[in-house]
C-alpha positions in Angstrom: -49.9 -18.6 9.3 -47.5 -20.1 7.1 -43.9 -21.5 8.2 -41.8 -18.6 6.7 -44.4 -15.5 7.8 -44.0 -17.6 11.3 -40.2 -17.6 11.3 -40.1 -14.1 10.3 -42.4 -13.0 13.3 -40.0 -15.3 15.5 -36.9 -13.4 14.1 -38.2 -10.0 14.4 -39.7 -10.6 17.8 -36.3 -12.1 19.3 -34.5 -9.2 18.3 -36.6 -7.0 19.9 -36.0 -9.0 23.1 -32.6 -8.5 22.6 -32.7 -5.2 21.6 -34.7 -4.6 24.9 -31.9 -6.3 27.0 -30.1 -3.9 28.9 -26.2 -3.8 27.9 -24.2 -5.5 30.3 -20.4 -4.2 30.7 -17.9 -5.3 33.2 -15.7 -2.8 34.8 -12.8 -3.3 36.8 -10.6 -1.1 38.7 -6.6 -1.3 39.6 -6.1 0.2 43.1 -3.2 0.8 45.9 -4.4 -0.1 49.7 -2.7 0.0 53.2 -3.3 -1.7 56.6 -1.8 0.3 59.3 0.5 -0.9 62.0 2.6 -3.2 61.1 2.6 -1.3 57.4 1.3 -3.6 54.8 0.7 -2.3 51.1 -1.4 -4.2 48.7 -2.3 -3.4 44.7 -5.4 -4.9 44.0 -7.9 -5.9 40.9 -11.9 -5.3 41.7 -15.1 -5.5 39.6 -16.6 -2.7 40.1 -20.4 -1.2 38.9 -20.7 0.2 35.8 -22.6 2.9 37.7 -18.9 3.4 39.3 -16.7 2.4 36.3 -14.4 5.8 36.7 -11.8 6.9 39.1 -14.4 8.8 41.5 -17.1 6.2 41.1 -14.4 3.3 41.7 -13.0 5.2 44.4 -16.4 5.6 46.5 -17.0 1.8 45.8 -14.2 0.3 46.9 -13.2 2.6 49.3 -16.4 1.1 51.4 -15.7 -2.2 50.3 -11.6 -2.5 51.7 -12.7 -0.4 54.8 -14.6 -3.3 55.9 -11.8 -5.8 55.7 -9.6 -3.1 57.5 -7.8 -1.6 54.5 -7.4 2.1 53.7 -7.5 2.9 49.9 -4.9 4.9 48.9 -5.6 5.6 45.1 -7.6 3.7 42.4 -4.9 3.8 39.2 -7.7 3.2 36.5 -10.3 1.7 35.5 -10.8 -0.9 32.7 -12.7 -3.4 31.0 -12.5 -7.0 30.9 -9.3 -6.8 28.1 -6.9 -5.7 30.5 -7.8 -8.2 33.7 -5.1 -10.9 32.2 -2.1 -8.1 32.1 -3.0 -7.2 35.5 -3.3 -10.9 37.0 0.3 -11.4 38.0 1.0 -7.5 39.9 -2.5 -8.1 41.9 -1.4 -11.9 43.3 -3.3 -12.4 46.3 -5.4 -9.6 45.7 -6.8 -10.1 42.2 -10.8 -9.9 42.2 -11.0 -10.4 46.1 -12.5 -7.3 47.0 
């Protein structure tokens, strides 16, 4: 096989490995949780699946995920992709990507 028929083949045959790739989003959802007794409030930034990447799907997630640290979520606000993680940094603090 000549050099350009080979890089051709190459070419074609690394974007179909691409191509095959499956498409890898982030998601992230804003939430509101509470510890009972004494009150404590937290908002919060968590990846989330991209199975889950809505309000229900986030809600089900996390919901799980704060209950074992002993929080109760309380609402998830929205949920975004990885452009709006930096205007969210400063509000979440502490709890920015922890859960």
């Amino acid at each position: 096989m000549s050099r350009p028929k080979t890089r051709v083949l190459l070419s074609f045959v690394a974007a179909l490995l691409f191509t095959a790739m499956p498409a890898s989003a982030e998601c992230y959802a804003d939430y509101k949780a509470k510890q009972d007794d004494p009150l404590r409030l937290h908002y919060g930034v968590a990846q989330v699946s991209d199975a889950n990447c809505s309000k229900k799907g986030a809600k089900a997630e996390l919901g799980d995920r704060l209950a074992a640290a002993g929080w109760t979520l309380l609402n998830v606000v929205s949920t975004f992709g990885p452009e709006g993680l930096a205007e969210r940094q400063a509000s979440a603090g502490e709890y920015f990507l922890r859960f």
